[in-house]
matplotlib code that plots the C-alpha trace (Angstrom):
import matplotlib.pyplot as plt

x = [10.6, 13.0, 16.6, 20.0, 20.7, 16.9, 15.2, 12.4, 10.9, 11.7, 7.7, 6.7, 8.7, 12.7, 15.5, 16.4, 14.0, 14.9, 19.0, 18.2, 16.0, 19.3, 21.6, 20.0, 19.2, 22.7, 24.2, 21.9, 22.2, 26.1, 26.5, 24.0, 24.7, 28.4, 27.2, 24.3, 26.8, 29.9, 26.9, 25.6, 22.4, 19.8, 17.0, 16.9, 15.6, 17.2, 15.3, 12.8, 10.6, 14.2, 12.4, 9.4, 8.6, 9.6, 7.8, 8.4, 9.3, 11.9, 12.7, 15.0, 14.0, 17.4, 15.9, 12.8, 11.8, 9.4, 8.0, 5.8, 4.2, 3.3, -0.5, -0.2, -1.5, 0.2, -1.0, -0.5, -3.3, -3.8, -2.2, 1.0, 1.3, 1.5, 3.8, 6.1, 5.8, 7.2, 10.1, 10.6, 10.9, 12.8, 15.5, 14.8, 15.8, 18.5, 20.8, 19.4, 20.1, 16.7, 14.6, 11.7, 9.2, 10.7, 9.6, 6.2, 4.2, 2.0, 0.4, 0.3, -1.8, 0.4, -0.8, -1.0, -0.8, -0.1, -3.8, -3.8, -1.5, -5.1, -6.6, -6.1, -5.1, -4.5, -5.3, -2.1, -0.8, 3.1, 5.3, 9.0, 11.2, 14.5, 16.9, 17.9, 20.7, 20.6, 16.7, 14.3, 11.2, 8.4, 7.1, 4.4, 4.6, 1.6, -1.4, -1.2, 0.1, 2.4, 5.5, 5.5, 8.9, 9.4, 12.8, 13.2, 13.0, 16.1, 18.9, 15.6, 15.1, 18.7, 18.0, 15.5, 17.7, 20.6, 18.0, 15.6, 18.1, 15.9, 13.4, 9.4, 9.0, 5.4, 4.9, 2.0, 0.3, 2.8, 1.5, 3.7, 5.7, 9.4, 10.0, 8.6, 11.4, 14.3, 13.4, 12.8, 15.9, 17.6, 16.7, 13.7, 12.2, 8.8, 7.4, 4.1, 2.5, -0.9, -2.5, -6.0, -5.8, -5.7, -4.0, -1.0, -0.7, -0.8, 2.0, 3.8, 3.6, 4.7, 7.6, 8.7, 8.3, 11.0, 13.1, 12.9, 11.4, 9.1, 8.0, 4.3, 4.7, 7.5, 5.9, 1.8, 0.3, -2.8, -5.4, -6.5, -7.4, -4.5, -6.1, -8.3, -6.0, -3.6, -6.1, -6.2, -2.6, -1.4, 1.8, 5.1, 3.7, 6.4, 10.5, 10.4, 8.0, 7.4, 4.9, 4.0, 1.0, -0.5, -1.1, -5.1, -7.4, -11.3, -11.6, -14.9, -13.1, -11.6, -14.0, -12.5, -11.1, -6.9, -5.8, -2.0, -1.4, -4.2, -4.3, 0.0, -0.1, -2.8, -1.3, 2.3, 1.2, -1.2, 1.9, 4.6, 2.2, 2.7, 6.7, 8.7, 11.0, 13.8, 11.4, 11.6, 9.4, 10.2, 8.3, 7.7, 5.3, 4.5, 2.9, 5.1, 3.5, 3.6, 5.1, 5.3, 4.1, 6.5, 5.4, 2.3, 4.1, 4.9, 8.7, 11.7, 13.4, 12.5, 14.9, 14.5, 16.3, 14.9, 18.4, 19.9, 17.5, 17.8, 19.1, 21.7, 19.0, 16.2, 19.0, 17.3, 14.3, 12.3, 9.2, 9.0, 9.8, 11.4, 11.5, 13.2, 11.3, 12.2, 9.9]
y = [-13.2, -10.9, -11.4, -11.6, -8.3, -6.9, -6.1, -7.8, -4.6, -3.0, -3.1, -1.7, 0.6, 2.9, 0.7, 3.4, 2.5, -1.3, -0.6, 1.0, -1.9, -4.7, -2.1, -1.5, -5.2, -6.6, -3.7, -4.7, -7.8, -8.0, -5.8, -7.7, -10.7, -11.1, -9.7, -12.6, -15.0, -13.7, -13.6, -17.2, -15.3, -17.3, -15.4, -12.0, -8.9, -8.3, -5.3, -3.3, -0.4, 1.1, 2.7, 4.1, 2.3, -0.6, -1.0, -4.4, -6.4, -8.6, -11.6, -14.2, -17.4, -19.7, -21.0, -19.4, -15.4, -14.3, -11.3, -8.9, -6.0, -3.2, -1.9, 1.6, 3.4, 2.7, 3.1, -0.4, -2.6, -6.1, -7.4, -5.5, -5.3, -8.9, -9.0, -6.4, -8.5, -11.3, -9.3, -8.4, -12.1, -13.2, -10.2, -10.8, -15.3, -14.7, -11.9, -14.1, -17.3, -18.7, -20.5, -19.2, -21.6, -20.4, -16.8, -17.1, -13.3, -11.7, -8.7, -6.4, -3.3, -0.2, 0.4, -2.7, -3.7, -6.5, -7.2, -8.7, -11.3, -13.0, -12.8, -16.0, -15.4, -18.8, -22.5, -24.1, -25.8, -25.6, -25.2, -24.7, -25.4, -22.2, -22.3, -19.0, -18.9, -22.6, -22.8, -24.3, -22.4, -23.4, -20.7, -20.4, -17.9, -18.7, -18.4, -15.5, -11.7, -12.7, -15.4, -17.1, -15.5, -11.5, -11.1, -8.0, -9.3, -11.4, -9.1, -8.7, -12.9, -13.5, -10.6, -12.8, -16.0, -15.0, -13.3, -16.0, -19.0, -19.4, -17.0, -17.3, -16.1, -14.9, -13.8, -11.9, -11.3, -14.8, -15.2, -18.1, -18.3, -17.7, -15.6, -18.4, -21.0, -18.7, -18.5, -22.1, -22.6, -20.0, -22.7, -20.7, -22.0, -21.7, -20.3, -19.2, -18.8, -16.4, -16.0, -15.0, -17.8, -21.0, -21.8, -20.1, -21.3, -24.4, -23.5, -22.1, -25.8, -27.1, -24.9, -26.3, -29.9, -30.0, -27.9, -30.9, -28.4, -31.0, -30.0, -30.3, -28.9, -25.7, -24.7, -23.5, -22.4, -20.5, -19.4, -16.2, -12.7, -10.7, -7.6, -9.6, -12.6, -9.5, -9.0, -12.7, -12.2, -12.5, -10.5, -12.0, -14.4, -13.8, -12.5, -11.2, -10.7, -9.9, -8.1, -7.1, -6.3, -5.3, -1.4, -2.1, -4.9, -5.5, -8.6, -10.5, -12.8, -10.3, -8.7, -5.0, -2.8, -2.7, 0.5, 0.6, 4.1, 4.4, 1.0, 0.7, 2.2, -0.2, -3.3, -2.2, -1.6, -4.6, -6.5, -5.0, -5.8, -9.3, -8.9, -8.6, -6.2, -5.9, -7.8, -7.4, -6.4, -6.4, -4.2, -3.6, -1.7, -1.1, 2.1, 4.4, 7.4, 5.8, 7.9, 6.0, 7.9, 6.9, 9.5, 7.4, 3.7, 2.1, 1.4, 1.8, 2.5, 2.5, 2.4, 2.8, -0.4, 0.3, 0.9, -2.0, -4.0, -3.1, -5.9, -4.8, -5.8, -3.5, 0.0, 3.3, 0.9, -0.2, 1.2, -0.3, 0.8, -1.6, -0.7, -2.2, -1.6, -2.8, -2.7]
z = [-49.8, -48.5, -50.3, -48.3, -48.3, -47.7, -44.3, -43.0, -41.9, -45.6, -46.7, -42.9, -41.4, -43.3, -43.1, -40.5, -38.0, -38.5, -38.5, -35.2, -33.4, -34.7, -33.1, -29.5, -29.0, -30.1, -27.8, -24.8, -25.4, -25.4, -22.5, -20.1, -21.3, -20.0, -16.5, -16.5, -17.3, -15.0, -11.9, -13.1, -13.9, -16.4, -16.2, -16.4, -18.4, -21.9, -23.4, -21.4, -24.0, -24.7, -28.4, -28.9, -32.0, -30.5, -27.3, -26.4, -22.7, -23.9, -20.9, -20.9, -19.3, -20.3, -23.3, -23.8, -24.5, -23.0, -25.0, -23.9, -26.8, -24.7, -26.0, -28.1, -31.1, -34.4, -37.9, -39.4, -40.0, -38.5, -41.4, -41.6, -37.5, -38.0, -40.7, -38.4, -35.0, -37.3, -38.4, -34.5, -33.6, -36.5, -35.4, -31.5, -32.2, -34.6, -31.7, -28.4, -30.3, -29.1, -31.3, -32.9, -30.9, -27.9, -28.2, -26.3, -27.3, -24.9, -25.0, -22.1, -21.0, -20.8, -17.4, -15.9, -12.0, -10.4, -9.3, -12.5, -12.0, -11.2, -14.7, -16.9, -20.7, -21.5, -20.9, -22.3, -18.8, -20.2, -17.2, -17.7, -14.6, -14.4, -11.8, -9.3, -7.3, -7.4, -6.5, -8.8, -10.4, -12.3, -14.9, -17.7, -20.7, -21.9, -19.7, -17.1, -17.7, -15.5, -15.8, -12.3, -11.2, -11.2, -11.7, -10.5, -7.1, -7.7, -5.3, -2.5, -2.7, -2.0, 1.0, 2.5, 2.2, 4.0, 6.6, 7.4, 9.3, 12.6, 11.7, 11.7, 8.1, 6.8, 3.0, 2.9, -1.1, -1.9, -5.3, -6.2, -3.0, -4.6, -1.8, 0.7, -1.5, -0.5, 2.8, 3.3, 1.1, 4.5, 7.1, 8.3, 11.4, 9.5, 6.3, 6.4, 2.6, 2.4, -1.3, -2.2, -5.2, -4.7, -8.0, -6.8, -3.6, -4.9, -7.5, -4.7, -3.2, -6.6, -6.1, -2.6, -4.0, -7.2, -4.6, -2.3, 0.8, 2.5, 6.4, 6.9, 10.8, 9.4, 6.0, 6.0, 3.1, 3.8, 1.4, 2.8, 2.0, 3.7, 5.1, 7.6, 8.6, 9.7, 12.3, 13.6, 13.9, 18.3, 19.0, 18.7, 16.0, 13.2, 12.7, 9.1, 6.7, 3.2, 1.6, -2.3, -2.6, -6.0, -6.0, -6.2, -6.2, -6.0, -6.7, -5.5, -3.2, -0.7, 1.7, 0.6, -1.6, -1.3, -2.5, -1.9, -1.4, 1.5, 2.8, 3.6, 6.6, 7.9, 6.7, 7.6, 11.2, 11.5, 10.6, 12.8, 16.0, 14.9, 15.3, 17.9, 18.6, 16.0, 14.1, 10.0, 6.7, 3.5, 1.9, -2.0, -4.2, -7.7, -7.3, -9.2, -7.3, -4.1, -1.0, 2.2, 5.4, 7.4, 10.2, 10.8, 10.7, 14.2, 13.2, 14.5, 11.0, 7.6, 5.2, 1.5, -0.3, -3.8, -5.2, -3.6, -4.7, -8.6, -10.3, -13.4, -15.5, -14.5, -14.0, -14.8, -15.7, -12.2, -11.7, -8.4, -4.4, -1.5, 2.2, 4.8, 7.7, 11.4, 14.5]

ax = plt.figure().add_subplot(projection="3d")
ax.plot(x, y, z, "-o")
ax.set_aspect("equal")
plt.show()
């Protein structure tokens, strides 16, 4: 047992490396924390790989953690990584104030996409309703790589919300439709939901029901694989869009490879026959390599919104891109 004055990393790693793990996260933690709180913000991203040695995801879902260990080569045994990823959560609940049962751990695969968002980890069911700009979510930190709610979408949500009064909305790759809530949430005239899982889709229902969104005749939720239903698609059909798609995907219940990088123009101009002119797309990727060919897209403008879009949260941190692209 480790005495008053002893670190719980003292048998693991220098008191050095420790001293320096307490210092970062009760820095971060200060710092972002009065920003969440001034901007009313209760979910959002306290510590994101900022060591080496410490190469954790550390998100804050109100009163939950959610912690993410990215994978890497160490040289501790089972036995003392566990006795060190311990000592992390003991440090990471005593400066977040969050109980230790409230840490949920996950680890993650250094290079992961979001085509993964479709693997299950877990069977545990435990849904945890957060709140967004006064919308309701429901996320699990148990049984997917993913939570339910990316939160580095929060600033391009709220874009889509003031956007969508009147407007035909589609979200295309919807995953668990909290794009499709802030829309509905903007008096859209519809909201249109397409997801290759059924298990989201129907979260992203779940999500429209404890936000009180009920219109059979305005909001569709289509289980669909997006590359083909583009092509079903008459002109004129929708006014904005959104689309994140995961950077690759083969799974066995799409009728293709997607591969991001080549496949972008494709989708991009399948979808922009389907708007009108002046018509909008929201456009994001994960692809850190990803350059757009704008040359061959049939828009108007493209404008790249990936800085606007960067929560305070995710600065100097995003591996992600956002277009706003207008037909």
């Amino acid at each position: 047992m480790n005495t008053p004055n002893e670190s719980p990393f003292s048998s693991i790693l220098s008191p050095q490396k420790a001293a320096m793990f307490e210092n970062r996260l009760m820095k971060v933690f200060k710092h972002k924390y009065k920003i969440a709180k001034k901007q009313n913000i209760t979910c959002w991203r306290v510590y994101d790989h900022d060591l080496p040695e410490f190469p954790f995801c550390i998100d804050l879902y109100e009163d939950k953690v959610y912690l993410a260990e990215y994978q890497r080569r160490h040289q501790m045994t089972e036995e003392q990584h566990t006795e060190w990823l311990e000592a992390c959560v003991a440090l990471i609940s005593k400066y977040l104030g969050i109980a230790n049962e409230n840490i949920y751990i996950k680890e993650r695969k250094r290079k992961a996409n979001r085509n993964d968002q479709y693997e299950k980890t877990g069977n545990t069911k435990q849904y945890f309703t957060v709140t967004e700009n006064g919308l309701k979510f429901l996320v699990n930190l148990t049984d997917y790589l993913d939570t339910g709610l990316f939160l580095d979408h929060r600033i391009t949500r709220q874009m889509v919300r003031n956007e969508a009064g009147g407007k035909r909305v589609l979200n295309l790759f919807a995953y668990t439709g909290s794009f499709s809530v802030y829309a509905a949430a903007g008096k859209a005239a519809s909201v249109t939901t397409i997801d290759l899982s059924k298990t989201y889709l129907q979260w992203a229902q779940d999500n429209f029901s404890i936000n009180r969104l009920k219109n059979a005749n305005a909001f569709h939720f289509i289980h669909a694989d997006v590359k083909p239903y583009l092509k079903t698609l008459p002109p004129n059909s929708f006014d904005l869009v959104i689309m994140d798609p995961p950077t690759f995907s083969n799974s066995k219940r799409m009728k293709d490879i997607l591969d991001i990088q080549r496949d972008h123009v494709e989708l991009l101009n399948d979808v922009l026959t389907a708007l009108p002119t002046g018509g909008k797309i929201y456009f994001s990727t994960n692809f850190t390599r990803f350059v757009i060919d704008k040359d061959n897209i049939r828009a108007a403008a493209i404008k790249d919104i990936t800085r606007a879009t960067t929560p305070f949260d995710f600065e100097g941190k995003l591996k992600r891109w956002c277009y706003l692209i207008v037909k």
